[in-house]
C-alpha positions as CSV (number, residue, x, y, z in Angstrom):
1,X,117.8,0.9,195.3
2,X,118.1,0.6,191.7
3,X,115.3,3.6,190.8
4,X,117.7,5.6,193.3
5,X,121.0,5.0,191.8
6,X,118.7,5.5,188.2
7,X,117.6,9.3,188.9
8,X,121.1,10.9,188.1
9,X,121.3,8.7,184.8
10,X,117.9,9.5,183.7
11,X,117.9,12.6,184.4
12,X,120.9,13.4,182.1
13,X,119.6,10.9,179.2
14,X,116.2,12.7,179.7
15,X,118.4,16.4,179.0
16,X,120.2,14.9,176.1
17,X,116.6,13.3,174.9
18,X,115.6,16.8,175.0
19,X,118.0,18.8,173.2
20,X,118.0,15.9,170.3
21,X,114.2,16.1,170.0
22,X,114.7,19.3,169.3
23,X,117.3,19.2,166.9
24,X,114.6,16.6,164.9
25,X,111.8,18.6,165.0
26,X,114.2,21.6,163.4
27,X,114.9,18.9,160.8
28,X,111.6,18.1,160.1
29,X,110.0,21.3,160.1
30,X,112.3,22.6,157.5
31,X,112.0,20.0,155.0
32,X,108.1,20.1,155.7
33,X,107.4,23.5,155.6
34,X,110.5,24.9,153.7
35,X,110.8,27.2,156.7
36,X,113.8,27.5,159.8
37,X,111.4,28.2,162.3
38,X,108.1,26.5,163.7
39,X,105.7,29.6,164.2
40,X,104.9,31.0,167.9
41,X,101.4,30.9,169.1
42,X,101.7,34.6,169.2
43,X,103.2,35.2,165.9
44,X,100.3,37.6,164.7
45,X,101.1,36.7,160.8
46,X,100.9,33.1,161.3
47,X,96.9,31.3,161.3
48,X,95.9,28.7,163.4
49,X,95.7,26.1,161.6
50,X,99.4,26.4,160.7
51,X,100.2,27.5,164.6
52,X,98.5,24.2,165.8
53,X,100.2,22.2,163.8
54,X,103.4,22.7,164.5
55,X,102.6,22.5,168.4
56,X,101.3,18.9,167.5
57,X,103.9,18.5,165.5
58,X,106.4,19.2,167.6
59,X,104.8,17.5,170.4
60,X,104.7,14.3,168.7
61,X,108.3,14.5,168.3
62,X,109.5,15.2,171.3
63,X,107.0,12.2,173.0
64,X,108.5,9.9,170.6
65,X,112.0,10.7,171.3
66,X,111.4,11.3,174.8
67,X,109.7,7.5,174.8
68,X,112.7,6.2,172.4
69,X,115.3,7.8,175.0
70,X,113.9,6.4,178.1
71,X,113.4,3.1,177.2
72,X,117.1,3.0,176.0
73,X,118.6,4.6,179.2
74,X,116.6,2.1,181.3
75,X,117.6,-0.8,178.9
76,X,120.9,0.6,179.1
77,X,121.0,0.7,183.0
78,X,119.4,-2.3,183.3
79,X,122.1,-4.2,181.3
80,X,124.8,-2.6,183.2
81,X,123.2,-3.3,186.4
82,X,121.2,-6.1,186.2
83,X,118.7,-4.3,188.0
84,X,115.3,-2.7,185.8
85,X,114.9,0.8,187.1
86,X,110.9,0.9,186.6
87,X,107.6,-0.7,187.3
88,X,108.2,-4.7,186.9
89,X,105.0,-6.9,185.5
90,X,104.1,-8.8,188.1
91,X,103.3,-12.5,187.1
């Protein structure tokens, strides 16, 4: 019951996960690179070494945050509930 009463609450913790992983990786790349923007895959100026390193980059952003944000909401609900809404060790 608990993972079913969980889906609405993770789903908008996941969103808001989402847009501030972003917001991060923004951060990040600027001060990094002393550019705005990460480049596309198909920017045709940018090389590859630079295009696959901000696609790491940004994916190890968003897995952290997306980790960090999970584990809070389900801390979160699970303090408010008293009920963990995932996978349980079992003894």
């Amino acid at each position: 019951m608990a993972r079913l009463i969980y889906k609405p609450f993770g789903l908008i913790v996941s969103v808001l996960g989402g847009l501030l992983a972003r917001r991060i990786f923004k951060r990040v790349w600027s001060v990094v690179r002393h550019q705005e923007e990460a480049p596309k895959a198909t920017d045709e100026s940018t090389g590859w070494h630079e295009v696959v390193l901000a696609a790491a980059a940004e994916g190890a952003v968003f897995g952290g945050v997306k980790a960090l944000i999970d584990r809070a909401g389900a801390t979160g609900f699970a303090w408010l509930t008293g009920a963990w809404p995932g996978r349980r060790r079992e003894p």
